[in-house]
C-alpha positions in Angstrom: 121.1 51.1 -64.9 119.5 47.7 -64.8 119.1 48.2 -68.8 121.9 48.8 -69.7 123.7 45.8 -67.8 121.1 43.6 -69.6 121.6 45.3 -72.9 125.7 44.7 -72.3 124.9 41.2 -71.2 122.9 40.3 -74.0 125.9 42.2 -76.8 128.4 39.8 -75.1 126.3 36.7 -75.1 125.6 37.1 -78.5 129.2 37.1 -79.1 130.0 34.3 -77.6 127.6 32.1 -79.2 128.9 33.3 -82.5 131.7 31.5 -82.7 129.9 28.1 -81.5 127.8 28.3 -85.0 129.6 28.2 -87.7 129.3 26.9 -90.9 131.8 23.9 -89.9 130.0 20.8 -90.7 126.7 19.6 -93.0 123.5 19.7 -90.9 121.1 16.4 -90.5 119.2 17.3 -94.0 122.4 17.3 -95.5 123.8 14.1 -93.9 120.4 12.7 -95.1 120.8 13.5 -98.2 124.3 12.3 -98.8 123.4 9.4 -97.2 120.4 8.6 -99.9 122.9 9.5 -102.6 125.7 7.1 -101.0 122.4 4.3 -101.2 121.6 5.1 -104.7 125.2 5.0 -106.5 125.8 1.6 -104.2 122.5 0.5 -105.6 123.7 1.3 -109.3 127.4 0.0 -108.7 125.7 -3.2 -107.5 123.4 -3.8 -110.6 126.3 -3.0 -113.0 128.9 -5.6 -111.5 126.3 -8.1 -110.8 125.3 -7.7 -114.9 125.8 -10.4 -117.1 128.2 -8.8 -119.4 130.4 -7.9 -116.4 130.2 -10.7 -114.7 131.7 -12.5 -117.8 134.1 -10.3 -118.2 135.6 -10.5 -114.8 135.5 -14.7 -114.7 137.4 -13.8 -118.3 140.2 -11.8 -116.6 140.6 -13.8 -113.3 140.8 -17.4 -115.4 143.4 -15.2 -117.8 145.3 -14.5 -114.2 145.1 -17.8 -113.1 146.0 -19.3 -116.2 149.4 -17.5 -116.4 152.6 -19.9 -116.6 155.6 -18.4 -114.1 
């Protein structure tokens, strides 16, 4: 008898916590790694706009704007 109430105890418990894991979210590795990918292409984007080249060519477009007669 005492078995079989923990046997049916343990089936419904199991059960329950079933539906509290699902495959909802991204786990802390993943978070981590998104994170270090985020860094990386900030990193890059950084380096590219703070380039010489790009740097001239955005002073070239914002004097063009500012030098617009209305």
């Amino acid at each position: 008898m005492w078995g079989q109430l923990c046997a049916r105890a343990s089936r419904r418990g199991a059960r329950g916590m079933r539906g509290l894991r699902g495959d909802a979210g991204m786990v802390t590795s993943e978070y981590a790694m998104g994170l270090i990918a985020a860094v990386g292409f900030a990193g890059l984007l950084y380096k590219v706009v703070t380039s010489g080249q790009v740097r001239a060519a955005l002073q070239a477009v914002v004097e063009k704007a500012l030098d617009v007669r209305f």
